[in-house]
MDTraj code that builds the backbone (N, CA, C; nanometers):
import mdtraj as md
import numpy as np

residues = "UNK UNK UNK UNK UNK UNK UNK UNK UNK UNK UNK UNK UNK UNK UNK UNK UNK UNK UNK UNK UNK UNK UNK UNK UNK UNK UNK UNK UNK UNK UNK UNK UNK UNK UNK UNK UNK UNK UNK UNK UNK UNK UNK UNK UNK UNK UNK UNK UNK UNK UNK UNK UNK UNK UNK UNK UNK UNK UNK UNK UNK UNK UNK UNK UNK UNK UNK UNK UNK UNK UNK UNK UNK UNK UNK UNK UNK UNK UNK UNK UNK UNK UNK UNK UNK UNK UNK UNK UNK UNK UNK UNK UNK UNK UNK UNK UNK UNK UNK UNK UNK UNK UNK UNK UNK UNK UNK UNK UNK UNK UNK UNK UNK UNK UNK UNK UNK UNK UNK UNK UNK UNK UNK UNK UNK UNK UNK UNK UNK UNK UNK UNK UNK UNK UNK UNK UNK UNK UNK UNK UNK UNK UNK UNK UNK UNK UNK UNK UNK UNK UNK UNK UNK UNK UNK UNK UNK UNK UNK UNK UNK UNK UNK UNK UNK UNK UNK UNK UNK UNK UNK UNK UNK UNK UNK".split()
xyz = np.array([
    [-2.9861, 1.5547, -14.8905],
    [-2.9191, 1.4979, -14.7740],
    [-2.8664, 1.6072, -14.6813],
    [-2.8272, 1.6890, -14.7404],
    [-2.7842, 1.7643, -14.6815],
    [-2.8378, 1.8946, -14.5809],
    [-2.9817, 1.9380, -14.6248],
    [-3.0616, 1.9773, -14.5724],
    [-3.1338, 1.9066, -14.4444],
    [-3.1589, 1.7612, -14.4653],
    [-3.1739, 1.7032, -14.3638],
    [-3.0860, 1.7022, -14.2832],
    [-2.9816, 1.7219, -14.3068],
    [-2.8757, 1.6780, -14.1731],
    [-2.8777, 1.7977, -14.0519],
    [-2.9032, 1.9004, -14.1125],
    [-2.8824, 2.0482, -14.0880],
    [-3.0222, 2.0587, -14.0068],
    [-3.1072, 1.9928, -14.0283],
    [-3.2940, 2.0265, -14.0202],
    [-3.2800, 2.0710, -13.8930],
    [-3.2531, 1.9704, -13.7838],
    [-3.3162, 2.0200, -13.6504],
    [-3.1825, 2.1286, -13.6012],
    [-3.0947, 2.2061, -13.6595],
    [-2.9852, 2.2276, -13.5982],
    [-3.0421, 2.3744, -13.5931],
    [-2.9822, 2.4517, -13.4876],
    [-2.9942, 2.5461, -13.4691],
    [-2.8648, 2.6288, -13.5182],
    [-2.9377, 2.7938, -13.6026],
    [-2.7958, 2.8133, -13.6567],
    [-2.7637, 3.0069, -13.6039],
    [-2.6985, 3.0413, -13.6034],
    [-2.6591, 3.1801, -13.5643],
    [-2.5990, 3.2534, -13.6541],
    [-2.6177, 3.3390, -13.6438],
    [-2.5219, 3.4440, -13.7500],
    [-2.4869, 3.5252, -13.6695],
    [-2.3454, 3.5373, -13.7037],
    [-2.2300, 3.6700, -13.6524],
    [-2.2995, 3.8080, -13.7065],
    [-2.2538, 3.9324, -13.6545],
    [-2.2392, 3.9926, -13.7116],
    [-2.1036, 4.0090, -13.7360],
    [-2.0536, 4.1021, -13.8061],
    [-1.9387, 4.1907, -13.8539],
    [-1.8447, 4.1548, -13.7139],
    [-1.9231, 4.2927, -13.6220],
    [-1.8149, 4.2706, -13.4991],
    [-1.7907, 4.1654, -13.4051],
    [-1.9190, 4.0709, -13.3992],
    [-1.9055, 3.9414, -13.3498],
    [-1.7666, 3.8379, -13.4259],
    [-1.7811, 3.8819, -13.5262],
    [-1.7091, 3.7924, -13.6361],
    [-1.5232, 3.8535, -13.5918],
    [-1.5431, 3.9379, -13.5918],
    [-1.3744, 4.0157, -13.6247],
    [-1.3478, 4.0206, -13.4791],
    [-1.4471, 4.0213, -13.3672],
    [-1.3849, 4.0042, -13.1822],
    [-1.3722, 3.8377, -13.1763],
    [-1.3937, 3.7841, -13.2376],
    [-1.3542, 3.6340, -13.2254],
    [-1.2638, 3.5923, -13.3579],
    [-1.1741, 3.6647, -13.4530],
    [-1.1151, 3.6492, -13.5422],
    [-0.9655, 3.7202, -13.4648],
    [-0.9972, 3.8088, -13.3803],
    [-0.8902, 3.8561, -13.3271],
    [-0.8464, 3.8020, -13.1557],
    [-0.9383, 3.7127, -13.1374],
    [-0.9693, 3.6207, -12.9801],
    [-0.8629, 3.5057, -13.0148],
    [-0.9094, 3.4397, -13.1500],
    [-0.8935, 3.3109, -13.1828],
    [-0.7714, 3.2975, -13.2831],
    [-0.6953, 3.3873, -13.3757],
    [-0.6337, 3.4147, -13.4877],
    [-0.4830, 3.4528, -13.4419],
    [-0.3827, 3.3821, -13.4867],
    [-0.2424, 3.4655, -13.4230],
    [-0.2318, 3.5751, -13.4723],
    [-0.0949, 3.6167, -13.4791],
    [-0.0332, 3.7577, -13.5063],
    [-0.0335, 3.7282, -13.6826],
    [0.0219, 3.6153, -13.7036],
    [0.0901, 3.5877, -13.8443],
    [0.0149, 3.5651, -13.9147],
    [-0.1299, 3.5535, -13.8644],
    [-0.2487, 3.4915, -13.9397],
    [-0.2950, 3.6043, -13.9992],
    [-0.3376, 3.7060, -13.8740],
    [-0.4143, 3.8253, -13.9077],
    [-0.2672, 3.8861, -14.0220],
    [-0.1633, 3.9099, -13.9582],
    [-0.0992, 3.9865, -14.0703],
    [-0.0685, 3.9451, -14.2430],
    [-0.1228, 3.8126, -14.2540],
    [-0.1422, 3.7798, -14.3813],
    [-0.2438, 3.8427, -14.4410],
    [-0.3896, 3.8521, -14.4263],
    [-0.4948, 3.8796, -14.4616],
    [-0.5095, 4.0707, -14.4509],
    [-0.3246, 4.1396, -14.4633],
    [-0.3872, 4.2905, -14.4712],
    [-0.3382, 4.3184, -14.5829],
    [-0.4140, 4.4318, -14.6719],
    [-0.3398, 4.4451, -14.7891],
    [-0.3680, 4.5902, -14.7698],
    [-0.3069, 4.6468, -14.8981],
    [-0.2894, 4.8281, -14.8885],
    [-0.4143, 4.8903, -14.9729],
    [-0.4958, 4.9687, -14.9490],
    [-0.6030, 4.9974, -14.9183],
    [-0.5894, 5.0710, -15.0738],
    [-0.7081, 5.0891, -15.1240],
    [-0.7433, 5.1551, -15.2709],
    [-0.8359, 5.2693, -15.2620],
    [-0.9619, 5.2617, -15.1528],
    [-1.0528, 5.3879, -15.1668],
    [-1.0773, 5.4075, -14.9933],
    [-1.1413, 5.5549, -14.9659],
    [-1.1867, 5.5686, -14.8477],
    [-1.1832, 5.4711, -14.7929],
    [-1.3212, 5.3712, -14.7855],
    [-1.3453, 5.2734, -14.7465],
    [-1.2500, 5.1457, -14.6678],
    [-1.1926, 5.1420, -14.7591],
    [-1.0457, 5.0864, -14.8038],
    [-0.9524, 5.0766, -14.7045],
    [-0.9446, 5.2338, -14.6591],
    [-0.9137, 5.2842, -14.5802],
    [-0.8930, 5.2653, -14.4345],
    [-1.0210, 5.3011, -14.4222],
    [-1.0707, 5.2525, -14.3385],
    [-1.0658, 5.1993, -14.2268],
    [-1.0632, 5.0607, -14.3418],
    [-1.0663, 4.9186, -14.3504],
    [-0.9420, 4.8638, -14.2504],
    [-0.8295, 4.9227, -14.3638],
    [-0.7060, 4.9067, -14.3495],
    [-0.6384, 4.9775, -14.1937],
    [-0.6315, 5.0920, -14.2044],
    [-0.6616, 5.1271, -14.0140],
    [-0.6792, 5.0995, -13.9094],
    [-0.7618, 5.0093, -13.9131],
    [-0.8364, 4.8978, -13.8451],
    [-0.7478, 4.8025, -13.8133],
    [-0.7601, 4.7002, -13.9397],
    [-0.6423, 4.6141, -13.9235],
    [-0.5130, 4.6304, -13.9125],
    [-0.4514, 4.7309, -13.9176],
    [-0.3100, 4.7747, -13.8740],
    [-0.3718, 4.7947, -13.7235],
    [-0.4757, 4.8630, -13.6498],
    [-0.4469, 4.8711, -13.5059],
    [-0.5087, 4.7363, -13.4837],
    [-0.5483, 4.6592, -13.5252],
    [-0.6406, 4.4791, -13.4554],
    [-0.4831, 4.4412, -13.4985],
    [-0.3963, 4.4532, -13.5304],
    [-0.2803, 4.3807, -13.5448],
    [-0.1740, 4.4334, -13.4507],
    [-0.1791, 4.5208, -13.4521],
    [-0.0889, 4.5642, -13.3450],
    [-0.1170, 4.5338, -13.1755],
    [-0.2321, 4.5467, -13.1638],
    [-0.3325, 4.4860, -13.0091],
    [-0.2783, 4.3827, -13.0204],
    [-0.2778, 4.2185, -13.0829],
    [-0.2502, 4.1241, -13.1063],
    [-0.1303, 4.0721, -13.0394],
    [-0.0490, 4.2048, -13.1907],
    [0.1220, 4.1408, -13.1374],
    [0.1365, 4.2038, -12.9225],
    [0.0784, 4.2816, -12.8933],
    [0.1034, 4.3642, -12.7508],
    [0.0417, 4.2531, -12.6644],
    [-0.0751, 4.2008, -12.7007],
    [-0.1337, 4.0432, -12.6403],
    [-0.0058, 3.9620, -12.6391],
    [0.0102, 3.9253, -12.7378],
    [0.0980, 3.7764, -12.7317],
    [0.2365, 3.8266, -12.6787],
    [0.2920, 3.9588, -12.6893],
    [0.3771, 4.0075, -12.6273],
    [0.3738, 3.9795, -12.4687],
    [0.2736, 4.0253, -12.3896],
    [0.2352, 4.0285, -12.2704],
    [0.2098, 3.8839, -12.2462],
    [0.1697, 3.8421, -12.3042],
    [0.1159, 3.6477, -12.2332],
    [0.3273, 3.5701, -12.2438],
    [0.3727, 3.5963, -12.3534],
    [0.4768, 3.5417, -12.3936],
    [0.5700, 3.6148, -12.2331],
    [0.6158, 3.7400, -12.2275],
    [0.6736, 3.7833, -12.1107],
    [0.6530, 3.7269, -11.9409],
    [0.4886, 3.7217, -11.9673],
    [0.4724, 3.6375, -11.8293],
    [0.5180, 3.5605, -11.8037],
    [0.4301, 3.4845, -11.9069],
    [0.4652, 3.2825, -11.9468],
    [0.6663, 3.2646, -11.9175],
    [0.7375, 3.3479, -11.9683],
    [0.8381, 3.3099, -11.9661],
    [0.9016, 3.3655, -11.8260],
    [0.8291, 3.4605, -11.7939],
    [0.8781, 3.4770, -11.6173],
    [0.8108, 3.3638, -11.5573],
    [0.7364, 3.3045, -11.5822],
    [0.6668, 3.2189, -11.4831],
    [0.5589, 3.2688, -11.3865],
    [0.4683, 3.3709, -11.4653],
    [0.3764, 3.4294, -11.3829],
    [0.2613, 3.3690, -11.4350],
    [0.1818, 3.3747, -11.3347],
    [0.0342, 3.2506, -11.3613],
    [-0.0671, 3.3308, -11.3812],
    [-0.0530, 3.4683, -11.4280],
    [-0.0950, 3.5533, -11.4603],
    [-0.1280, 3.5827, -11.6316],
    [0.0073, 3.4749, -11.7031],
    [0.0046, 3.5021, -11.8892],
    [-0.1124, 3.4474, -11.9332],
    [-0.2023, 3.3634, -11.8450],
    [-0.3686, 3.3420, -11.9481],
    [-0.4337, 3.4663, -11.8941],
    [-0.4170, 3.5609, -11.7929],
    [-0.5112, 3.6332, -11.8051],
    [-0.5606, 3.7644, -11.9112],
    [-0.4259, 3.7910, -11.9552],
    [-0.4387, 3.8720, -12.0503],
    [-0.5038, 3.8866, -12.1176],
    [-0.6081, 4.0232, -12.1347],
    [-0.7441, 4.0219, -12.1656],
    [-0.7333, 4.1508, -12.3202],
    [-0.7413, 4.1293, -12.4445],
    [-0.7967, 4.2326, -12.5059],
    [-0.8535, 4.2657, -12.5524],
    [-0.9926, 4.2241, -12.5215],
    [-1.1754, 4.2310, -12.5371],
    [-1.1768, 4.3754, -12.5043],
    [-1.0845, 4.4820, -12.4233],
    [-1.1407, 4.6019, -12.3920],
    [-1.1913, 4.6497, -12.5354],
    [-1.0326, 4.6280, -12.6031],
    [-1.0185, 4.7011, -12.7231],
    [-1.1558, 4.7217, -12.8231],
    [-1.2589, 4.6323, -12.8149],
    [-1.3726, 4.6389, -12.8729],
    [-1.4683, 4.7530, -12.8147],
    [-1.4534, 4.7773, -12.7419],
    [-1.5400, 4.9049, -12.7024],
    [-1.4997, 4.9991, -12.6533],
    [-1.4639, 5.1081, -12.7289],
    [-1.3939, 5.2362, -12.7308],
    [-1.4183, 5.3231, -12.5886],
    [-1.5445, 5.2823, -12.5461],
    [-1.5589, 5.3373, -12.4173],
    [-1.4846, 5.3205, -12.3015],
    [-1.3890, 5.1935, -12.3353],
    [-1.3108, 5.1702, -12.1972],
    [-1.1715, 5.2797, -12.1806],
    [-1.1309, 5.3184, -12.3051],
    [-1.0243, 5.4165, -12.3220],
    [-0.8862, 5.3608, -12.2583],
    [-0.9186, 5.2659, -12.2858],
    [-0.7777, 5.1522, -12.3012],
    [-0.8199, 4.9971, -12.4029],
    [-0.6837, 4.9205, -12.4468],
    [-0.6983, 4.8155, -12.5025],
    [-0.7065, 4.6691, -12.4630],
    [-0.5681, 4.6900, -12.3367],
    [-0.5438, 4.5659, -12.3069],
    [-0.5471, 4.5448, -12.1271],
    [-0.5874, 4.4499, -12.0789],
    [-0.5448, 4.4305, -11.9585],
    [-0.4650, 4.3095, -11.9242],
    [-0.3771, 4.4054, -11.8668],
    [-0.2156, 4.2636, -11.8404],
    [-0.2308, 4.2821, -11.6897],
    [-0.1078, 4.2330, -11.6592],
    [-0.0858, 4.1686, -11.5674],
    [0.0990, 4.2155, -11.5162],
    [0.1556, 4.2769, -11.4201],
    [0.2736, 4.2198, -11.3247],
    [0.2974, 4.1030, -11.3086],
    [0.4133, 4.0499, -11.3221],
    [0.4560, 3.9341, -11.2851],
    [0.3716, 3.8962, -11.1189],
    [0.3524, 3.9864, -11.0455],
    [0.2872, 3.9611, -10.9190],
    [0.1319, 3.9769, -10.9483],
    [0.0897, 4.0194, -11.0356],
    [-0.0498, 3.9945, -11.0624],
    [-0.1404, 4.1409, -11.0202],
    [-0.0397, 4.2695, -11.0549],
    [-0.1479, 4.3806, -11.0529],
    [-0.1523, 4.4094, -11.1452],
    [-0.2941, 4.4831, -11.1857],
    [-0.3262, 4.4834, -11.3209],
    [-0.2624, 4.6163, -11.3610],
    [-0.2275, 4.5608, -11.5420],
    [-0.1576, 4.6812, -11.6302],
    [-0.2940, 4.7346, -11.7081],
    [-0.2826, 4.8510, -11.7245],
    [-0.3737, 4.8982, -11.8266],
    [-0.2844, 4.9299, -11.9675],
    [-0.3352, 4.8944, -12.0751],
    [-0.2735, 4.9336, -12.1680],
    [-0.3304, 4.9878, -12.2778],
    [-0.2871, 5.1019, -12.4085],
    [-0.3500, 5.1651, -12.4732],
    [-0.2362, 5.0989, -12.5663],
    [-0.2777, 5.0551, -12.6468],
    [-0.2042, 5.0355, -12.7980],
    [-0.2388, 5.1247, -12.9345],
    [-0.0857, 5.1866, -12.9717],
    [-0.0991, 5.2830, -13.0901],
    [-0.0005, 5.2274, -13.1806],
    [-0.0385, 5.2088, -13.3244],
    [0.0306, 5.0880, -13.3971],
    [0.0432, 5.1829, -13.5209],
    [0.1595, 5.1800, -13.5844],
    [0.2192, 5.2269, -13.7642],
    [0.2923, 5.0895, -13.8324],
    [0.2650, 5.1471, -13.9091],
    [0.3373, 5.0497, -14.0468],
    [0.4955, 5.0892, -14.0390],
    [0.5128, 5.2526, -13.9888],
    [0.6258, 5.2706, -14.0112],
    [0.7155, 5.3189, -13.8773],
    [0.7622, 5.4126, -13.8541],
    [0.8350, 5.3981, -13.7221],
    [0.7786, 5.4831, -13.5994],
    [0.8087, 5.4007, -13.4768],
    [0.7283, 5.4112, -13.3677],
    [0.7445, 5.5617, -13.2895],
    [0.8493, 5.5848, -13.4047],
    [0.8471, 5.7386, -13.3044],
    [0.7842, 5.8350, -13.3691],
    [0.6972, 5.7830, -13.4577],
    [0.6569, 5.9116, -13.5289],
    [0.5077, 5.9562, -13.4682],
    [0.4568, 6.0397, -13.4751],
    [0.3665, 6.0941, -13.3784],
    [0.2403, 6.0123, -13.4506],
    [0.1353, 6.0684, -13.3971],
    [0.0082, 5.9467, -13.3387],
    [-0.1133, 6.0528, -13.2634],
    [-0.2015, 5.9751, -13.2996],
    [-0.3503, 6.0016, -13.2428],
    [-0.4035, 5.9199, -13.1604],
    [-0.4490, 6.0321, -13.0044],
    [-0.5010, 5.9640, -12.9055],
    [-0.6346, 6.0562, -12.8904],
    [-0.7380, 5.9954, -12.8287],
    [-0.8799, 6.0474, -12.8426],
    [-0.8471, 6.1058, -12.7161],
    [-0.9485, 6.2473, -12.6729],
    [-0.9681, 6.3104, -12.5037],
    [-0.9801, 6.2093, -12.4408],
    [-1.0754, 6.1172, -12.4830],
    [-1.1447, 6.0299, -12.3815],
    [-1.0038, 5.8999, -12.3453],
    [-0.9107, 5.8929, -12.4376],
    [-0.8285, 5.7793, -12.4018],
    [-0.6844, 5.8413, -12.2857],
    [-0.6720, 5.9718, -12.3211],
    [-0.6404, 6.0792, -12.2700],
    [-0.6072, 6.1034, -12.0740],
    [-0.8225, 6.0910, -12.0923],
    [-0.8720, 6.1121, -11.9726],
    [-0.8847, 6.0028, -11.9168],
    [-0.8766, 5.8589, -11.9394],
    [-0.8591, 5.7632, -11.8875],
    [-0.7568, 5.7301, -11.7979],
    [-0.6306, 5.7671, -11.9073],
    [-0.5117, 5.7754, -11.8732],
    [-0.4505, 5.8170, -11.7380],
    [-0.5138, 5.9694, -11.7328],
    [-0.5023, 6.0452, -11.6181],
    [-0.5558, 5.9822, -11.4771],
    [-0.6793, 5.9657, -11.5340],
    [-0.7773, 5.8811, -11.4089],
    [-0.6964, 5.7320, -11.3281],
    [-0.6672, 5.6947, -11.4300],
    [-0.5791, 5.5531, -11.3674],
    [-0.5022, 5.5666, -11.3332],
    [-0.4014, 5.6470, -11.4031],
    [-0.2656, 5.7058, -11.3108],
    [-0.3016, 5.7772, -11.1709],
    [-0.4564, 5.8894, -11.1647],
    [-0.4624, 5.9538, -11.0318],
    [-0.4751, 5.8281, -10.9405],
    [-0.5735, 5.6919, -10.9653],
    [-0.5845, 5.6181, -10.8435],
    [-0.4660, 5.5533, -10.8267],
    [-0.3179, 5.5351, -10.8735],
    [-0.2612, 5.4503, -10.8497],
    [-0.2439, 5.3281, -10.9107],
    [-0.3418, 5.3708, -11.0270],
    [-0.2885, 5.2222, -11.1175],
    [-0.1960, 5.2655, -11.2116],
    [-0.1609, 5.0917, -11.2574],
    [-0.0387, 5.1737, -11.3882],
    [-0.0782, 5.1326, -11.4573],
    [0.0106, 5.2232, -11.6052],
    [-0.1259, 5.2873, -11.6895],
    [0.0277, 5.2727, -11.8045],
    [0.0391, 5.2019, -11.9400],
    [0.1243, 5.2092, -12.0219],
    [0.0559, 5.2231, -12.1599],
    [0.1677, 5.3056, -12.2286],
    [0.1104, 5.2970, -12.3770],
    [0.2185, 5.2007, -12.4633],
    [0.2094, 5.1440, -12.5427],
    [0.2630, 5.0854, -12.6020],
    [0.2130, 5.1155, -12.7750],
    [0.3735, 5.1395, -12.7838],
    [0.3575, 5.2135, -12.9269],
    [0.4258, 5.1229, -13.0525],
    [0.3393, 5.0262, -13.1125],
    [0.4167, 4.9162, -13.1907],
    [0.4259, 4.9989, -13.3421],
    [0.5611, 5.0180, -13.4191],
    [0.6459, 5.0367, -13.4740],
    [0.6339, 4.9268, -13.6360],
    [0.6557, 4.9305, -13.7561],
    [0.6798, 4.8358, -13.8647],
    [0.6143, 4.7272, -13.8670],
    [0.4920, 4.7332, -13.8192],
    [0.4118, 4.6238, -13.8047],
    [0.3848, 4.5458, -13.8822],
    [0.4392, 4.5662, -14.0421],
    [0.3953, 4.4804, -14.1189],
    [0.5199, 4.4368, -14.1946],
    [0.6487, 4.4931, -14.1459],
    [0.7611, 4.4159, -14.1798],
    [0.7882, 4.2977, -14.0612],
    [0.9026, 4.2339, -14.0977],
    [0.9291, 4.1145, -14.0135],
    [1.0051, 4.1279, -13.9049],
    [1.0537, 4.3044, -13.9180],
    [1.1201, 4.3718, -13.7659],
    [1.0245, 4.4932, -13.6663],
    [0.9407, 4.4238, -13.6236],
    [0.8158, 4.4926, -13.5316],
    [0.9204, 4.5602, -13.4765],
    [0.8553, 4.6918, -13.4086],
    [0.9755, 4.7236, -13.2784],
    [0.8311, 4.7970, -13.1948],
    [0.8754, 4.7822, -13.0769],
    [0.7521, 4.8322, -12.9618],
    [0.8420, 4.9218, -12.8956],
    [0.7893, 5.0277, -12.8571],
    [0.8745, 5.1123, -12.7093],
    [0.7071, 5.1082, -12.6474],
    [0.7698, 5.1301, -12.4986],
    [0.6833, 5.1115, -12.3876],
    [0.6814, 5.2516, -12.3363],
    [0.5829, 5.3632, -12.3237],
    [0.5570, 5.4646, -12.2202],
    [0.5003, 5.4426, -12.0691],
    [0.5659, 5.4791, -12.0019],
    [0.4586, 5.4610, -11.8577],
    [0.4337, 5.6300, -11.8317],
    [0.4692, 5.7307, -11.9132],
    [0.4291, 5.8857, -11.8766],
    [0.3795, 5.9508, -12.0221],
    [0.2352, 5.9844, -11.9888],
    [0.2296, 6.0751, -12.1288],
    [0.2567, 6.1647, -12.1302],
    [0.3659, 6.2492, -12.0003],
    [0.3790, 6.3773, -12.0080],
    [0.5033, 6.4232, -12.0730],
    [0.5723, 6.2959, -12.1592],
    [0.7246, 6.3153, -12.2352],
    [0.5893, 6.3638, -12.3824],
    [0.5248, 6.3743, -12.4088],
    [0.4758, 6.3422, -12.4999],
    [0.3653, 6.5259, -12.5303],
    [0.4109, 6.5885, -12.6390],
    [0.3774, 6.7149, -12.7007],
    [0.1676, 6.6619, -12.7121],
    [0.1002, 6.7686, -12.7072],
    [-0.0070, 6.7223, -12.7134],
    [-0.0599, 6.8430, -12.7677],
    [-0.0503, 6.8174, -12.9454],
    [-0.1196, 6.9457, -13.0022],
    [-0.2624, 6.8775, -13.0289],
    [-0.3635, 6.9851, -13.0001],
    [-0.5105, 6.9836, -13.0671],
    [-0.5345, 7.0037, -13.1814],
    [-0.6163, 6.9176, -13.2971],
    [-0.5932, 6.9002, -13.4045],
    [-0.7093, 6.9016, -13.4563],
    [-0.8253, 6.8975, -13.3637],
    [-0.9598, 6.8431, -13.4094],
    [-1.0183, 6.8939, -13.3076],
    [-1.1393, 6.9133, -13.4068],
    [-1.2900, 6.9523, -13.3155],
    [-1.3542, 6.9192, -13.3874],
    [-1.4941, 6.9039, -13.3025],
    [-1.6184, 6.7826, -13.3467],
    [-1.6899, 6.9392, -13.3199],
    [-1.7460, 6.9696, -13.4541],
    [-1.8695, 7.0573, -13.5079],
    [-2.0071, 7.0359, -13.4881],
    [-2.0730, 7.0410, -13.3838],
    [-2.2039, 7.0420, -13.4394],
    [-2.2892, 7.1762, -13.4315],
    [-2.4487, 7.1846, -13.5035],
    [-2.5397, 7.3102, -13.5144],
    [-2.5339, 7.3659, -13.3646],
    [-2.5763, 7.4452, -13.3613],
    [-2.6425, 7.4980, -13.2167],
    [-2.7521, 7.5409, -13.2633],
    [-2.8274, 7.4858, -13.1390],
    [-2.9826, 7.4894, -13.1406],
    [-3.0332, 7.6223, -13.0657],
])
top = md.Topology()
chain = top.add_chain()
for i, resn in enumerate(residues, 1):
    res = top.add_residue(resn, chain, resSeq=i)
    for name in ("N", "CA", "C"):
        top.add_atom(name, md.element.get_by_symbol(name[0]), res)
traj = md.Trajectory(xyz[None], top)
């Protein structure tokens, strides 16, 4: 019976990232933060990384829609954080002014406290700069205890309060 029912239906498969950009589209804050646990191997790792920053994007979403919504800006559905899926945009979120110019936002998320230092890529860096040269504004938002029940966020609008040691280099042969 059951095969028949299914016969003429057409069916799709997610992948991975199809699956987890519509788990984090569709899923609250409290949902996703149930489903993280503390990581056992590399992998694990990972894993876990991940979902501490897809959780932190989240809470900075519903943060931003909730602030509008409660100013009364007709702006809190637009809040967009589909960037966050493709690293190339070198930001996460796009908000909104209560008057409706757009925020750019970079979200950097810990388990533990928000002032403790953090990793930003050149490229999120150089974004940064770029949006600030044309005149847009450009915030980082740095969410804090993310997995206790007292989140805390501070808001940057300058990365220049902010020490910027080099830590890394990407090795390759020369040909």
């Amino acid at each position: 019976e059951i095969t028949h029912q299914i016969e003429g239906a057409i069916i799709d498969f997610l992948s991975k990232e199809e699956h987890n950009s519509i788990e984090l589209t569709l899923s609250t804050f409290d949902k996703i933060k149930e489903n993280i646990s503390v990581p056992k191997n590399y992998e694990e790792i990972n894993k876990y990384l991940k979902q501490i920053g897809d959780l932190g994007e989240k809470y900075v979403i519903e943060y931003e829609r909730n602030f509008l919504k409660s100013n009364n800006s007709q702006y809190y559905d637009l809040v967009d954080g589909s960037y966050a899926l493709d690293n190339n945009n070198g930001f996460d979120i796009l908000s909104y002014t209560l008057k409706g110019k757009k925020v750019y936002i970079e979200v950097k998320t810990t388990t533990g406290n928000p002032k403790d230092s953090f990793y930003m890529s050149q490229h999120e860096i150089d974004t940064a700069n770029e949006l600030l040269k044309r005149g847009e504004i450009y915030k980082l938002y740095r969410v804090g205890n993310i997995l206790s029940s007292n989140v805390s966020l501070i808001i940057y609008d300058d990365l220049n309060q902010f020490n910027k040691d080099e830590i890394i280099l990407k090795m390759s042969i020369k040909e």
